[in-house]
Residue, then its C-alpha position, 0 to 999 in steps of 0.5 A: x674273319x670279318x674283322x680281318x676282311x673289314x679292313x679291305x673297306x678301307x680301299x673302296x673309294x679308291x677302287x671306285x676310281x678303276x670304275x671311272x678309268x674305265x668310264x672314261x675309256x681307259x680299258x687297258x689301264x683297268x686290266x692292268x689294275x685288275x692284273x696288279x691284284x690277281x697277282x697279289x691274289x695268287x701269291x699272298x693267300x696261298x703263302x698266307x694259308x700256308x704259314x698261317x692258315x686260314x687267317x693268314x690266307x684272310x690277311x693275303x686277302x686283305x692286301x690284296x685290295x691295298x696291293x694295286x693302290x700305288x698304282x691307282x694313286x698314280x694315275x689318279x694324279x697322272x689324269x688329274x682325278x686326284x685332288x688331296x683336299x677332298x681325299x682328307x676332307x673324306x676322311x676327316x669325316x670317316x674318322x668323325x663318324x667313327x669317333x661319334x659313334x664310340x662316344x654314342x656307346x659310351x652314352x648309353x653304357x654298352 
């Protein structure tokens, strides 16, 4: 089950973005992106536990987080928070750190 919901880790610097809309007095904008996800909520986990069952209800969970990140991209972009270069600097850096780390388990013969 956390392997599945892990996943959904991948969004969070992203939704840390719907913080600063509304850090910055774009309510209505947050509610929308709220509303974009309670949507995929409530369509995707009762479809998914119902063809696929709990595992399927994890992954409606999943998509969930990454349902309202089009929309979140486009009005990063539309209010210029969006900067490309920094997006792939940080995950250039995620997937160095990942790589460190497997080189570190195989070192020490796990």
């Amino acid at each position: 089950m956390l392997q599945v919901l892990s996943a959904a880790l991948l969004t969070v610097p992203f939704h840390l973005a719907d913080n600063c809309f509304l850090a910055l007095g774009f309510s209505r904008l947050f509610s929308h992106l709220i509303a974009i996800r309670v949507v995929a909520l409530l369509l995707l986990v009762p479809l998914g536990f119902h063809f696929f069952n709990i595992q399927g209800a994890l992954v409606g969970i999943v998509i969930s987080y990454f349902a309202n990140l089009p929309a979140i991209i486009f009005f990063m972009v539309k209010h210029r928070l969006f900067d490309l270069r920094k997006e792939l600097l940080l995950l250039s850096a995620g997937l160095g750190g990942m790589l460190l780390a497997e080189g570190f388990i195989l070192a020490i013969g796990r």
